[in-house]
TORDOFI-69309 format. One record per residue (C-alpha): residue in one letter; x, y, z; residue number from 0. Coordinates in steps of 0.02 Angstrom, whole numbers, always signed. Example, Ala and Ser with C-alpha at 12.3 -4.5 7.8 and 13.67 -1.06 7.14 Angstrom:
2
 resn      x      y      z resi
    A   +615   -225   +390    0
    S   +684    -53   +357    1
END
This chain:
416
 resn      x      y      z resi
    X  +3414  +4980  +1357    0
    X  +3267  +4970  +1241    1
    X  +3278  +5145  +1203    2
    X  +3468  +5122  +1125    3
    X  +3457  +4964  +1036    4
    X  +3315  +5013   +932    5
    X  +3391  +5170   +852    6
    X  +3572  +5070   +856    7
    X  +3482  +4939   +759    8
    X  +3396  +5048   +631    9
    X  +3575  +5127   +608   10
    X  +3672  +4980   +579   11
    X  +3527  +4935   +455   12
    X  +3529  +5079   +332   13
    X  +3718  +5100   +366   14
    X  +3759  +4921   +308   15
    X  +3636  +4965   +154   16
    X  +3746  +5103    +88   17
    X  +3888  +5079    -32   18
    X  +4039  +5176   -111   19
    X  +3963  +5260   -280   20
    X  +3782  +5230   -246   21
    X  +3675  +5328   -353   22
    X  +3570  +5462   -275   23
    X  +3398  +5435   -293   24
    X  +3286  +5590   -234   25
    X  +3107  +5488   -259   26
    X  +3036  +5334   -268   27
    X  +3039  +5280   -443   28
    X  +2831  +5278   -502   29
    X  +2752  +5119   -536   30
    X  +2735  +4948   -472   31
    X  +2839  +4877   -337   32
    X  +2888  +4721   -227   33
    X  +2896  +4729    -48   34
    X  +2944  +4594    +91   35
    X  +2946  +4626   +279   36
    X  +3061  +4480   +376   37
    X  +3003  +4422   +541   38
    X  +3141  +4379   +663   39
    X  +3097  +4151   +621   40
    X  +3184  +4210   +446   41
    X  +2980  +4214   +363   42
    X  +2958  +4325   +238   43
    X  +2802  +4414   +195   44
    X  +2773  +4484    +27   45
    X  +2650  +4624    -18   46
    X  +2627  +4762   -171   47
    X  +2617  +4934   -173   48
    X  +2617  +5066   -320   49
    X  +2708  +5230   -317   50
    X  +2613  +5385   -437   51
    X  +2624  +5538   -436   52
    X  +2520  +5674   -359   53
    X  +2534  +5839   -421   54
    X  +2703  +5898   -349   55
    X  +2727  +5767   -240   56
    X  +2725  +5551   -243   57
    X  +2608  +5463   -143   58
    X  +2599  +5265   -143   59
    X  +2440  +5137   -134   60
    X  +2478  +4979    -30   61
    X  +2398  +4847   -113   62
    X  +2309  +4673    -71   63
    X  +2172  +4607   -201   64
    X  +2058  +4723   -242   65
    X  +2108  +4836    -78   66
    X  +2203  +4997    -93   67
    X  +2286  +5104    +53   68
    X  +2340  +5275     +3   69
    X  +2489  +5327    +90   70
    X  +2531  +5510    +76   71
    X  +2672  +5552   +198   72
    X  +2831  +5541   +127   73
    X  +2976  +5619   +173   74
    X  +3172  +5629   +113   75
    X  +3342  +5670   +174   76
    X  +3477  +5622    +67   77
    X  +3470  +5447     +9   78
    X  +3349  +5410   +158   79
    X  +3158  +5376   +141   80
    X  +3030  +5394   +255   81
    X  +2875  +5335   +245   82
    X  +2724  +5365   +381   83
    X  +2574  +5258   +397   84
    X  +2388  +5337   +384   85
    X  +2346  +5225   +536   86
    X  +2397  +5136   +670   87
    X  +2578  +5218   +705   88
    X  +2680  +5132   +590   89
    X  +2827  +5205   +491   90
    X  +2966  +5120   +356   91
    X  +3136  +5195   +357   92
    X  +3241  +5140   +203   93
    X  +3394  +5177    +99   94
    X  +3375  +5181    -80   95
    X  +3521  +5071   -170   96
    X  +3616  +5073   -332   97
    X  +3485  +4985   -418   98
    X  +3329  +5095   -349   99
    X  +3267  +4969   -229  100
    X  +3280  +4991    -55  101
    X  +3320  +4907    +99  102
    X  +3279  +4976   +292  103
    X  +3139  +4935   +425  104
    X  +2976  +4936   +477  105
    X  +2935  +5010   +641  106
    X  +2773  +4987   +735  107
    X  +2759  +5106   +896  108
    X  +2677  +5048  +1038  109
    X  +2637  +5110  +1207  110
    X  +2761  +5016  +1297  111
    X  +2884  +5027  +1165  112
    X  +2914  +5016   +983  113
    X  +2950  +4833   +874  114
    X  +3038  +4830   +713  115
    X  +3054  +4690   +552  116
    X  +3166  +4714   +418  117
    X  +3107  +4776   +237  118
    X  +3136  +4802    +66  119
    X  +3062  +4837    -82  120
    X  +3122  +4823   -287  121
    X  +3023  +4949   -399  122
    X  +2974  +4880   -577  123
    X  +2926  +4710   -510  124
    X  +2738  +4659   -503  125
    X  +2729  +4467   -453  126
    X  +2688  +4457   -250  127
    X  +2742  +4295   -182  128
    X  +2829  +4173   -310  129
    X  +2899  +4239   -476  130
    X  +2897  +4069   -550  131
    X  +2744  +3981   -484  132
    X  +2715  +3809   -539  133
    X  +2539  +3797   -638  134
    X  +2414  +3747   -504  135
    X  +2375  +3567   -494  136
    X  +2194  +3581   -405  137
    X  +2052  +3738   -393  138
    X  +2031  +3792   -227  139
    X  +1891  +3912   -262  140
    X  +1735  +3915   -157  141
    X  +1690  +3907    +23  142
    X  +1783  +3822   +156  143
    X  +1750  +3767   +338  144
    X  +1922  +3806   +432  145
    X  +1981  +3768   +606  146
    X  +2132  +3846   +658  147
    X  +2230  +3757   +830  148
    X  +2364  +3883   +907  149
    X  +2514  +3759   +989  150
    X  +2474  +3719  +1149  151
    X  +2311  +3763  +1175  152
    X  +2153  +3647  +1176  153
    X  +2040  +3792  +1110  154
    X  +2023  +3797   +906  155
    X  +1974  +3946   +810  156
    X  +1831  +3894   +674  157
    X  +1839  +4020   +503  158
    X  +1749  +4032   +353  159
    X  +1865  +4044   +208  160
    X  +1839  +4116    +18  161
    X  +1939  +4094   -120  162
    X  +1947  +4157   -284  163
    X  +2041  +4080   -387  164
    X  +2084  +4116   -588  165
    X  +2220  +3995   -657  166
    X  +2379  +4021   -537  167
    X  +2316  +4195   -455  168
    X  +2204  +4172   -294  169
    X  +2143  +4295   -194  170
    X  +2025  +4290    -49  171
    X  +1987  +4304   +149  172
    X  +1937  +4215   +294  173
    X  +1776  +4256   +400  174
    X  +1797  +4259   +571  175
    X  +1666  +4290   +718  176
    X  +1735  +4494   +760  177
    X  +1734  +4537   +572  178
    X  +1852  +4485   +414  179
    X  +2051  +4439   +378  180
    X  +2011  +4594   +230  181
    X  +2082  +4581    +66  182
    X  +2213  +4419    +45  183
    X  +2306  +4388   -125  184
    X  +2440  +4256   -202  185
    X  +2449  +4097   -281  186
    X  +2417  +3916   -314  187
    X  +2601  +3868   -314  188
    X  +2577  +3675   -394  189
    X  +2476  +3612   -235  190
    X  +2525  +3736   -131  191
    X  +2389  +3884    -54  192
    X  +2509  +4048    -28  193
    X  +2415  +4204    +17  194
    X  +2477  +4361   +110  195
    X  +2421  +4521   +163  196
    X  +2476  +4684   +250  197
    X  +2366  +4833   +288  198
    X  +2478  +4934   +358  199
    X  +2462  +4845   +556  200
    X  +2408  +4662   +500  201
    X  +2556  +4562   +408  202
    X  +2473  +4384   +378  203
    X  +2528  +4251   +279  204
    X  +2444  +4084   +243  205
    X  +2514  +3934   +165  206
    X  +2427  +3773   +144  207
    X  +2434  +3607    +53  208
    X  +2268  +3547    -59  209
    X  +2296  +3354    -75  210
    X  +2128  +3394   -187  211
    X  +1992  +3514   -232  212
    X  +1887  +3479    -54  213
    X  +2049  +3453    +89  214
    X  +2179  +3578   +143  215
    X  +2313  +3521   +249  216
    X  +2488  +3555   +342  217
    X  +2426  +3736   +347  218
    X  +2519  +3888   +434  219
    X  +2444  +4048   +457  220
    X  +2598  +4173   +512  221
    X  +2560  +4338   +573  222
    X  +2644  +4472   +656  223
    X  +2807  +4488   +724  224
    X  +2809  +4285   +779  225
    X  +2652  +4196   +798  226
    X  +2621  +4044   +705  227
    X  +2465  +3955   +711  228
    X  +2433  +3787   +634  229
    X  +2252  +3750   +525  230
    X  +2175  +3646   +408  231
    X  +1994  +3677   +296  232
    X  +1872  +3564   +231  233
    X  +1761  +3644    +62  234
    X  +1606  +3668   +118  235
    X  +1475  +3768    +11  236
    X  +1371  +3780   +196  237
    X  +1506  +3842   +305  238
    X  +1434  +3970   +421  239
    X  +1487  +4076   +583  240
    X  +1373  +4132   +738  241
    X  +1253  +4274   +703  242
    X  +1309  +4424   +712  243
    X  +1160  +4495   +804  244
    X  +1174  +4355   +937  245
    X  +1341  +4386  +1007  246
    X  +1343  +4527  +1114  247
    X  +1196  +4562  +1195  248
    X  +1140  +4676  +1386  249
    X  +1068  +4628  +1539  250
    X   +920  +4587  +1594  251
    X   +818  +4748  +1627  252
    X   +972  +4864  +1568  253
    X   +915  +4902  +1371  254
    X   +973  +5070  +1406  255
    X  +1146  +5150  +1397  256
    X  +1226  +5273  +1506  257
    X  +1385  +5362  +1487  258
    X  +1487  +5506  +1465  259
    X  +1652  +5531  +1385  260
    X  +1758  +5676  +1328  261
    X  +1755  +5719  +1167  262
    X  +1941  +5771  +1053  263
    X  +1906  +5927  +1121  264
    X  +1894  +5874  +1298  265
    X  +1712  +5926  +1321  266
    X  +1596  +5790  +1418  267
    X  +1470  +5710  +1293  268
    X  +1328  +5585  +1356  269
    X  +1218  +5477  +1285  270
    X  +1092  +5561  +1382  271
    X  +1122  +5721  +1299  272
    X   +968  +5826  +1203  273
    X  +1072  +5778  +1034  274
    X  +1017  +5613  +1036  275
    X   +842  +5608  +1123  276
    X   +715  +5563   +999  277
    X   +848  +5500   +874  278
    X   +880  +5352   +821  279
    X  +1075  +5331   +876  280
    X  +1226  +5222   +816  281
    X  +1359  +5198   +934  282
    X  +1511  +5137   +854  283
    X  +1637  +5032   +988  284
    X  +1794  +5063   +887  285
    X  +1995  +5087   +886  286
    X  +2103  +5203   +771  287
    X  +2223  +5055   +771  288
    X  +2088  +4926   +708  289
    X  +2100  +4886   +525  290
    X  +1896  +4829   +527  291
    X  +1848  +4995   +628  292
    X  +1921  +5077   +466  293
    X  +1815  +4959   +334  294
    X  +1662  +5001   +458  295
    X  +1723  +5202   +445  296
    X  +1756  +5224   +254  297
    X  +1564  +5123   +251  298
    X  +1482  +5232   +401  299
    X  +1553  +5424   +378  300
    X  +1487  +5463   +206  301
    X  +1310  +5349   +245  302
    X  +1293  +5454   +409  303
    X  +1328  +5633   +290  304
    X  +1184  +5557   +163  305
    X  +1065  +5510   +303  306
    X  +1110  +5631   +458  307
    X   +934  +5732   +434  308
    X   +830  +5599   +451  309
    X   +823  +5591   +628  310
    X   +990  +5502   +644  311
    X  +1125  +5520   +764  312
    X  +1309  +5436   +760  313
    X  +1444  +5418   +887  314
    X  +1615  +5339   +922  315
    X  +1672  +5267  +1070  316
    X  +1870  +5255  +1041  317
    X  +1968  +5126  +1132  318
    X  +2140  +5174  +1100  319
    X  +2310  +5097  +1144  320
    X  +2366  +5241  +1221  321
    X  +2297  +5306  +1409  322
    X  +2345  +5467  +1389  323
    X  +2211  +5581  +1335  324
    X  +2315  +5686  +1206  325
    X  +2396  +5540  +1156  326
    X  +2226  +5454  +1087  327
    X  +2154  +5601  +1024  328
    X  +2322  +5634   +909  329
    X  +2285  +5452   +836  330
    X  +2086  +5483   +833  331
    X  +2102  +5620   +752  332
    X  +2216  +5546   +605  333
    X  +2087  +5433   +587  334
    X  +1926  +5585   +584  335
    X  +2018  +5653   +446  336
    X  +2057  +5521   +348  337
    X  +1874  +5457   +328  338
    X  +1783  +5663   +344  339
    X  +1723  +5602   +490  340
    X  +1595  +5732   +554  341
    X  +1486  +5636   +705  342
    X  +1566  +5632   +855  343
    X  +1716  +5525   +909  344
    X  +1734  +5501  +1103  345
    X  +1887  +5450  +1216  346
    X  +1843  +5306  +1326  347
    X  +2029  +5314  +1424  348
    X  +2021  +5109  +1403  349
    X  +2134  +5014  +1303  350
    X  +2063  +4873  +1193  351
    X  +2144  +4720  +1295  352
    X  +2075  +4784  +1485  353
    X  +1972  +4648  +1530  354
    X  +1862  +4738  +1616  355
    X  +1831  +4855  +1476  356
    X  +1637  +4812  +1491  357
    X  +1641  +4867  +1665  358
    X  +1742  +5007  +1665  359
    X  +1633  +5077  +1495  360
    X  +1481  +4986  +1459  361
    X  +1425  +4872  +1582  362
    X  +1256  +4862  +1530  363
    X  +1337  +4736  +1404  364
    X  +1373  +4561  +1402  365
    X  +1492  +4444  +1311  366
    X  +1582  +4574  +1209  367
    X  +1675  +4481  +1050  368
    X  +1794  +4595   +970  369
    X  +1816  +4778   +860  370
    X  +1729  +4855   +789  371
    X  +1527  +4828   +870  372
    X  +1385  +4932   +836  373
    X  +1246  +4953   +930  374
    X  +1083  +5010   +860  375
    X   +970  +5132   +990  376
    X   +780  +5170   +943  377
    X   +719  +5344   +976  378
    X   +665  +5283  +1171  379
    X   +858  +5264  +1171  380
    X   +811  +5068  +1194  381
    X   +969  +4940  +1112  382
    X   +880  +4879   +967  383
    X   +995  +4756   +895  384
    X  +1195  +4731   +922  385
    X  +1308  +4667   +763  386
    X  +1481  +4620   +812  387
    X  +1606  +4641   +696  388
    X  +1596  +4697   +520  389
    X  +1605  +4616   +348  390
    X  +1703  +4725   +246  391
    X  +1730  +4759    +61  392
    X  +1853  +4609    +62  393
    X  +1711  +4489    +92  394
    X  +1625  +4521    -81  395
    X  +1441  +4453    -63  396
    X  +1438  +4474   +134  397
    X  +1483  +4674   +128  398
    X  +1313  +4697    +27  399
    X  +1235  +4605   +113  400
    X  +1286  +4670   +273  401
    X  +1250  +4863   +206  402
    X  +1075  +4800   +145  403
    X  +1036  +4740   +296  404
    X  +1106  +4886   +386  405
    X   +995  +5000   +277  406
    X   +825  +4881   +305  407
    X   +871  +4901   +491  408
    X   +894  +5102   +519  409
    X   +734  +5101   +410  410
    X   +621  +4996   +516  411
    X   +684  +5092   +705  412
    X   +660  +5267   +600  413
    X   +486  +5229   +541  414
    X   +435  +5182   +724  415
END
């Protein structure tokens, strides 16, 4: 049944998007544009991207703050676009109308089957949430203590949010235990907090209401295809999150790894291989479908090129959604080439929501958080340190931080 509706749906879509003496547009028209992706509640989420061209061809750059995406995989039949993602098996299918703009759907593809949300998108239009906002009545910039409650469960979620804001235009992201919410944008709409985001995977958008410069109420955070999660923040210049390097740790007596996984070629690698004896090694637990794996990538490919013959070794353990071997290493190895990735990436044949992923992988580990983790070996092969999650580029202040202490870290364990 699944397998009809979807492609009935997507029909139905473009079909109802054509009309009699519609222009024929061959391209996407270059410059700045305004999308919106509908979720089946009726919420719309709003996000930017810019169409250029590239020598003989267009490419576009999905944009959120200061975050770019370059998306390079366009192709057209007729009056049809079709645009696929760099990552995590996404694709929009849209029909370009008599004004230019363009109206179709988003499709993600999953394992078990694939989900789609409406889109469209108007070219020549820059604004991202409201066109008209009203001027901003309070200053919500600085650091804030969050807690977010899902409905109907006791547990709350506790962030660290930043926000930047310069008269009406904020931009920001929240901190969170397994890494960052990456690059948010929008606006102070009167009283009103709007910021959105969409990387591609992620489609987030957060509304709130500041009754003053230190309280944020009646907030929403919707994401995905449905979920919608209620939260509140409190400023708070001292706001912090668990360390990092306490999270995840190993078990008593156990400060030593041992595995073996196939490489994308199929060939068995092991930790306990010559390659990394007398190294020190970084083992990165990632995803091709995680959006932080890729901050952690585009950080950790070129610094392992720079710093490879200095005794260093790299590896990825890939948890992909897919079990099938080929299946994973066709969306591992979009990912390798993407980010020049030249250390080795390894299939673990685990998905990222088994429970028992320790067990079945690394079970010399305790009280895994989230994607990605990295664990830091000395040249004894000992676990030095472990850092869950990663503080990317979006985080300002924290990403240099993080790479500085990064840097001080691989020092220290290569001048053992």
């Amino acid at each position: 049944m699944k397998k009809i509706f979807l492609p009935v749906l997507m029909g139905t879509i473009l079909a109802g998007c054509a009309h009699s003496g519609q222009k024929s547009f061959l391209s996407l028209q270059d410059g700045e544009w305004r999308a919106v992706l509908t979720r089946s509640d009726g919420i719309e989420v709003p996000f930017n991207f810019t169409v250029k061209d590239s020598g003989d061809r267009k490419v576009l750059w999905i944009r959120n703050g200061a975050g770019r995406l370059l998306v390079d995989s366009l192709r057209y039949s007729g009056d049809t676009v079709f645009i696929h993602m760099p990552f995590f098996d996404a694709d929009f299918s849209a029909r370009f109308q008599n004004d230019g703009s363009l109206k179709g759907v988003w499709t993600k593809h999953y394992p078990d089957g694939d989900k789609t949300l409406l889109f469209r998108a108007s070219p020549h239009t820059n604004y991202r949430i409201t066109a008209r906002p009203a001027p901003p009545t309070v200053d919500v910039s600085g650091r804030w203590a969050a807690d977010f409650a899902p409905a109907g469960r006791q547990d709350t979620t506790h962030l660290v949010g930043e926000f930047h804001q310069q008269q009406g235009h904020l931009t920001g992201t929240f901190l969170a235990r397994s890494g960052d919410y990456r690059y948010l944008e929008g606006v102070m709409d009167g009283d009103t907090l709007k910021l959105s985001a969409f990387d591609g995977s992620h489609i987030f958008l957060f509304k709130a209401r500041a009754a003053n410069d230190s309280m944020l109420s009646d907030g929403v955070f919707y994401s995905g295809f449905d979920a919608k999660t209620p939260w509140k923040a409190q400023k708070d210049s001292a706001a912090t999150l668990p360390d990092p390097l306490s999270l995840t740790g190993y078990k008593a007596g156990e400060n030593k790894l041992d595995f073996t996984f196939p490489d994308i070629n199929g060939d068995a690698v092991s930790i306990r291989d010559p390659r990394f004896q007398g190294k020190v090694t970084i083992i990165q637990i990632m995803g091709s479908w995680c959006p932080n794996c890729m901050d952690e990538t585009a950080f950790l490919s070129p610094w392992y090129n720079r710093n490879k013959d200095r005794g260093i070794a790299v590896v990825g353990l890939c948890y992909e959604r897919a079990t099938d071997f080929k299946e994973a290493v066709k969306s591992v190895m979009t990912f390798k080439k993407r980010f020049d990735i030249t250390y080795p990436l390894l299939i673990t044949g685990v998905t990222p929501s088994d429970p028992a992923l320790l067990s079945k992988t690394l079970p010399q580990l305790t009280h895994f958080v989230g994607f990605p983790t990295t664990i830091f070996l000395n040249k004894a092969g000992e676990i030095a340190r472990i850092h869950a999650g990663f503080s990317g580029p979006g985080t300002g202040k924290h990403y240099q931080e993080f790479t500085e202490e990064f840097n001080h870290l691989v020092d220290s364990l290569t001048a053992e």
